[in-house]
N, C-alpha and C positions, 0 to 999 in steps of 0.2 A: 504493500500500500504506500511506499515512500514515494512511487509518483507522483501522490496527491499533494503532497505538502511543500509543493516550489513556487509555479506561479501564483505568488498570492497578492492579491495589490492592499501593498504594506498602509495599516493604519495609522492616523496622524492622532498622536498619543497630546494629549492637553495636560498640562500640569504648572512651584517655587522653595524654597526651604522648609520643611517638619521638621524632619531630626536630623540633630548633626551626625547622628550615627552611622549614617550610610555616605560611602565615598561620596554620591553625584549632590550629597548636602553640605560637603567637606567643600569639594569644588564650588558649590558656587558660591560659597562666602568667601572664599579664597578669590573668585572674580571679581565679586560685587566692591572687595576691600581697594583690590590693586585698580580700578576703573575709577573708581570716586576718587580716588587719588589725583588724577588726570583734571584736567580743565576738558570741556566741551568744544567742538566744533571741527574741523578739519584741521587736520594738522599737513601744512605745503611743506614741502625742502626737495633739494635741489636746485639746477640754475634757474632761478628765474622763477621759481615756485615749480618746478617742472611736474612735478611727485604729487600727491595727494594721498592720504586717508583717511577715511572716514569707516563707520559701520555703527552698531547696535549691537545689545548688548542685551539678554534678558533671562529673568528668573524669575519663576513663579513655583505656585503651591496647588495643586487642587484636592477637595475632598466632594467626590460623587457616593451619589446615590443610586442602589439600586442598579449596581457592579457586580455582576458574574465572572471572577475568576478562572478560568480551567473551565468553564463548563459545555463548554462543547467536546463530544462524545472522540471524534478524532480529533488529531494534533492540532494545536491551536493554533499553527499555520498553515492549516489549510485553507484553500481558497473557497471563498464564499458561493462560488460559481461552481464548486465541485459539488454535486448531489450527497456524497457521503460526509459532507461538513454540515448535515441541514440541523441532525438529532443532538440533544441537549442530558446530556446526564440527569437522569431522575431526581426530583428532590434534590441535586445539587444545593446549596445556600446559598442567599446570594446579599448585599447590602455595601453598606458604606466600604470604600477605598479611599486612602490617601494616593497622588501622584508628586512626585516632585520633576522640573526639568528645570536646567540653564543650556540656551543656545547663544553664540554670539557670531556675528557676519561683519569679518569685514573688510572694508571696499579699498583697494591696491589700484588708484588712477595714475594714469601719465597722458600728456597734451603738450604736444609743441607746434607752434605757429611757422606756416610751409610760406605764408606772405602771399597779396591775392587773393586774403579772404579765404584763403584754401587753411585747415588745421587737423592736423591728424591726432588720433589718440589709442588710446588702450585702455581697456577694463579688467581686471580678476579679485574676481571673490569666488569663496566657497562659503559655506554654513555649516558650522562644527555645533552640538549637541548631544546631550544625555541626559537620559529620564529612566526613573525606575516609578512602578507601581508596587505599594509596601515594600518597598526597600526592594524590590526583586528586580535586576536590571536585567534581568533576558527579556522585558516588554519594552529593551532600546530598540530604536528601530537600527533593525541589519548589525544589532552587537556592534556598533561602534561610533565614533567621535564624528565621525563624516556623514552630513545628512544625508546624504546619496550617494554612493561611492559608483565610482565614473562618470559621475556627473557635475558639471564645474556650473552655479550659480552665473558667474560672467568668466569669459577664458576670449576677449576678442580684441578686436583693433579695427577702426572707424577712421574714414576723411568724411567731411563737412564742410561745405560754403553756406552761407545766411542767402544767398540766392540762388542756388541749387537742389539744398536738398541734402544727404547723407548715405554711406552704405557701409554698413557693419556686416564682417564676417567672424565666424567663430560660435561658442557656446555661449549662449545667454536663456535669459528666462521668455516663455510665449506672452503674449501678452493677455490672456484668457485668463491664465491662472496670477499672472504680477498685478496686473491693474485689480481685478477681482480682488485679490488681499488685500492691495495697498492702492488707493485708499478705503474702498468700499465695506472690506469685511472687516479689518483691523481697526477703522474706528468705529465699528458698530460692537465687536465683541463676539464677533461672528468670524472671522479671518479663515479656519478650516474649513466650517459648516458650506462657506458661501467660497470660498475660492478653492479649498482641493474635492470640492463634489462636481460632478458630472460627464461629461464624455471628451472633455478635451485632456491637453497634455500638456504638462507644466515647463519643463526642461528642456532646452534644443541644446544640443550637441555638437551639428555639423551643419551650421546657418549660414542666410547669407540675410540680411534686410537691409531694405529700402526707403528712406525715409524723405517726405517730401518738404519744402519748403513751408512756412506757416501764408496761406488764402488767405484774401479778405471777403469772406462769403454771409451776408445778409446780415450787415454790421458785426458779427463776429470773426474768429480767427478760427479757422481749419486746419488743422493738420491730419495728414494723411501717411499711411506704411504698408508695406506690402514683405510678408516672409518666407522664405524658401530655405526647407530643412529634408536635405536628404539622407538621413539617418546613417545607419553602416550598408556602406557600400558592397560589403559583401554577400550582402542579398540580393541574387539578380532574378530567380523566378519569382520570390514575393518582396519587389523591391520598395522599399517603405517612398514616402515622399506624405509632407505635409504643407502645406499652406496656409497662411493666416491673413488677413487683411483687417487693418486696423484704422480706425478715425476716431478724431479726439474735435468737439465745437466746445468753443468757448467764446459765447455772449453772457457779459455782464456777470451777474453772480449765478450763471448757469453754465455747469457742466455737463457734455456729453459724451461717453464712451462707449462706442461701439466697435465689438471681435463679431468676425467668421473666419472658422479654422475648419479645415477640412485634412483629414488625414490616413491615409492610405497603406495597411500593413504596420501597422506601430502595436503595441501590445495590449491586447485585450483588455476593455476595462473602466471602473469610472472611478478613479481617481487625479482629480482635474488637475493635481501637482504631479502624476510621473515622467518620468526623464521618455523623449522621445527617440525610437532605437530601433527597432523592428520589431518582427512578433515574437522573436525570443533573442536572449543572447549571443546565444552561440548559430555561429553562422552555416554550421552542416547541418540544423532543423530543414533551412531551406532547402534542402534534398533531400531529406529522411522521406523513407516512405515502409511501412508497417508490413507485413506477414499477411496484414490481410489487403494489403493494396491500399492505405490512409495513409494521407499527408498532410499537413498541417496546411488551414485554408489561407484565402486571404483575407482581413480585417478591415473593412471602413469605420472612420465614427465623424460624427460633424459637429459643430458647436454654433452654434448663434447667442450670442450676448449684448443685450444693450443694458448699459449704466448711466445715472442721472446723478448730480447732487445739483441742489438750490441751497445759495446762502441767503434764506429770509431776511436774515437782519444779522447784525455785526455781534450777536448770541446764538441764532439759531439756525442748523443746517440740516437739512432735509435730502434722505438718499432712496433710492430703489432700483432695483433692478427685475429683468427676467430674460432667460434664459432657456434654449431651447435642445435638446442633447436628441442625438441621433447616433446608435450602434446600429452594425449590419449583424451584428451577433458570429460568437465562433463554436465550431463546434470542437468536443471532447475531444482531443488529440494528443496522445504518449509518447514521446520520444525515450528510452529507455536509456539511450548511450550520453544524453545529457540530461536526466531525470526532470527532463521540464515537461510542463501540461499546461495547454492555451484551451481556454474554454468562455463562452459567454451568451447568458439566457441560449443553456441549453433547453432543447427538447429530451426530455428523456423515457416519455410516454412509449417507444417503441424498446424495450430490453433485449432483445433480438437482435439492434444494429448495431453493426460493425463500428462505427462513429456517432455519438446521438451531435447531430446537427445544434448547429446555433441559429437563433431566428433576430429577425431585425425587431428594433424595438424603437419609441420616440418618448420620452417625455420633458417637462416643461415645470423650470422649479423659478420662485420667485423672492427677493429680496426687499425688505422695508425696514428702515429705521429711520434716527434724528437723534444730534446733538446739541447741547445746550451749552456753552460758555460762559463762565462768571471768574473774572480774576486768572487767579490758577485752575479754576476749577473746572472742569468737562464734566459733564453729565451725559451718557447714554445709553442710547435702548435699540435692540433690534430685534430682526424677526425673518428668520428661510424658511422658506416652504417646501421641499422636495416632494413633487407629486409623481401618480401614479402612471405609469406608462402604457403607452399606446403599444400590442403586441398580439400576432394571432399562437403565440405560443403556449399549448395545451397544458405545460407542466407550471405549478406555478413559483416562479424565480425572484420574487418578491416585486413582481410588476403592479398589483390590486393596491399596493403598502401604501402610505404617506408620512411624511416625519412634520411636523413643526417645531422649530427650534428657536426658542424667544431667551433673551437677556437686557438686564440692565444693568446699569455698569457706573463708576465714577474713578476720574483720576486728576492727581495731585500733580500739575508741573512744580517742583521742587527748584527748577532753574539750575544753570550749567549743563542742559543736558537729561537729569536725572526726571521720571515719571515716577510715578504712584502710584498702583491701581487695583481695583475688585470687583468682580463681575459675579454675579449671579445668573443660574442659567438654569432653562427646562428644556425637556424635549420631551413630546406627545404623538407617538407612532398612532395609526390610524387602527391598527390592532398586531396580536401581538403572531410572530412570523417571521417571515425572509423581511431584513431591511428595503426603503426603497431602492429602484435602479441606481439611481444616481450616488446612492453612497458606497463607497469600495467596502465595506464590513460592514456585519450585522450589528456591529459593535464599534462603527465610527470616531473619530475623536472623542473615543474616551467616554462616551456618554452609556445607558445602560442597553442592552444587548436584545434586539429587537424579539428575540424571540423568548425572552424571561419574563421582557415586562413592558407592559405599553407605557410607561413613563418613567422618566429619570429627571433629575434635577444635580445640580454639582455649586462649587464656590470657590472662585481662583482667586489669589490676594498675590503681590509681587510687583516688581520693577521693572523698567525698560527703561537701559540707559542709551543715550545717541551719541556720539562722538565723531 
């Protein structure tokens, strides 16, 4: 049964300091010490300010409710998508968890001026991170310090003219899953719920984007981009390719952000942050073909996103969003020589077949909040919807589900840099089952485990430093 437990699309684990007893509580007072130390803002050197760093900093704490540890019947890495990860250990117990995490990112720039308005640059950051659930740190993601390993946050180098336009090649983030974070989910309180849910892909690897000059279109300012990410090349019968096109309106104190990402052969799945690459890693899947004549298919998935914020008033800002997810679905497929399995809203009503097929599927999830400003103070509140999807697929893969996930939240600018902050949160499944499409586990950021409990609530307290 060890096929089962590879391709899983890894969960985004929520959590700041409880006890100091465990290493990742060691660590981050050891971060939070040496960082407050520091003055805020970018630190320039080299000729001419050449250099640049900057990044973020953060620690937090959470304790949820209505947390199922271990209780799924197979390995707890198994993929949600696998039929034999559905059953839930009897009577299991289930209730309060503490989580702790500290991640910190940060940004390595360089820019020098070509003359002619011409300026070339460079970007690299990674995202380093650790989190344990009661002290147990095998709920880090991939057992280690690197949020994604082979996968670089920024790894590029860009030219730019103010009347031309720009074009960056290299690894960076899509803009589906960056913009969706920052600013939309991260200041709602919602950052994984609303930006690593649904069918696109967070990571580009082997990019090229295009960036247009800022329009002046119906008293506002347009900016427009366009992406091309041809994953590993070594895939030549399922050769991946993604696309994204990107526009940003800004009149007055309104914002518009609108993605379409379309992506072709990239890995099964709805978790709107993973790294884009093919449908498995290893590059001999794309030839593998089974005993009984099965080979691993090909994968579509499509993203539509539009995002809003209005600055009411020099206090109040108002955001939402919706969001439209398209898989073509994959069906159950084994590679044995590299123990991977790609699978997505399978069918598995026929026992019989040689492959139970993936079926295509659509749904449509939605984003609302606002914040408040007073002094130091921010106050907010948000609200994701992940609805139920569109599918003629007879088995049921948790397509009927719905989540709602609501918080409010307050934080402290301390100044230099340093935040403050505490969020409260529920989430209300429509009943209890396969989580929705759009969320990659039954048991998504950390919240309680769709098939234990139609409700969970949690309470994160912690810092976010900028530098």
């Amino acid at each position: 049964m060890a096929h089962f437990f590879v391709a899983r699309p890894v969960r985004e684990t929520r959590s700041v300091v409880y006890r100091l007893k465990n290493r990742s509580a060691q660590i981050a007072v050891a971060l939070s010490v040496l960082l407050l130390q520091t003055s805020a803002g970018a630190v320039d050197f080299g000729p001419d300010g050449m250099f640049s760093l900057t990044g973020f900093a953060e620690v937090t704490a959470t304790t949820e409710a209505n947390v199922c540890m271990k209780c799924q019947v197979a390995d707890p890495n198994t993929s949600k998508q696998v039929r034999v990860a559905d059953a839930i250990i009897p009577g299991k117990p289930y209730g309060n968890v503490t989580a702790t995490l500290w991640q910190i990112q940060p940004y390595l720039g360089a820019k020098y001026n070509l003359g002619g308005g011409y300026e070339v640059s460079a970007l690299l950051s990674q995202r380093y991170r650790y989190s344990t659930v009661e002290g147990n740190s095998a709920d880090t993601r991939y057992q280690g310090y690197v949020d994604i390993p082979d996968s670089w946050y920024e790894k590029n180098i860009a030219i730019k003219h103010d009347d031309y336009g720009s074009v960056r090649i290299g690894a960076m983030t899509s803009r589906s899953w960056s913009v969706a974070d920052y600013p939309y989910g991260s200041n709602l309180g919602v950052s994984y719920e609303w930006g690593a849910s649904g069918s696109g892909y967070g990571m580009l690897g082997n990019a090229i984007r295009i960036g247009s000059r800022q329009f002046d279109v119906a008293d506002g300012d347009l900016f427009m981009e366009l992406t091309y990410d041809q994953g590993n090349t070594n895939f030549t019968r399922l050769k991946p390719a993604l696309y994204e096109a990107y526009a940003q309106f800004h009149k007055g104190d309104l914002v518009m952000d609108m993605v379409y990402q379309d992506a072709t052969n990239g890995g099964a799945g709805a978790w709107g942050h993973a790294p884009f690459n093919a449908i498995s890693p290893f590059a001999v899947d794309d030839g593998y073909t089974s005993t009984s004549g099965v080979q691993f298919a090909s994968n579509h998935q499509t993203l539509a996103l539009l995002m809003a914020r209005y600055q009411y008033n020099s206090k109040v800002e108002i955001s939402g969003g919706i969001r439209r997810n398209y898989w073509s679905g994959a069906p159950l497929v084994f590679n044995p020589a590299t123990q991977w399995t790609t699978a997505f809203n399978v069918d598995y009503s026929n026992p019989l077949a040689a492959s139970n097929p993936g079926v295509s599927a659509g749904s449509t999830d939605m984003l609302l909040g606002a914040r408040y400003r007073s002094g130091p103070w921010t106050f907010l509140t948000g609200m994701v919807y992940l609805g139920a999807a569109d599918t003629s697929n007879s088995s049921d893969r948790g397509q009927t589900n719905t989540a709602l996930i609501n918080t409010l939240g307050a934080r402290y600018d301390v100044g230099k840099g340093l935040i403050l902050e505490g969020t409260v949160g529920a989430v209300h499944y429509g009943k209890k089952g396969l989580s929705p499409m759009s969320m990659p586990d039954n048991a998504s950021f950390g919240h309680a485990d769709s098939r234990v409990s139609q409700d969970g609530n949690w309470l994160t307290v912690g810092f976010v430093y900028v530098f």
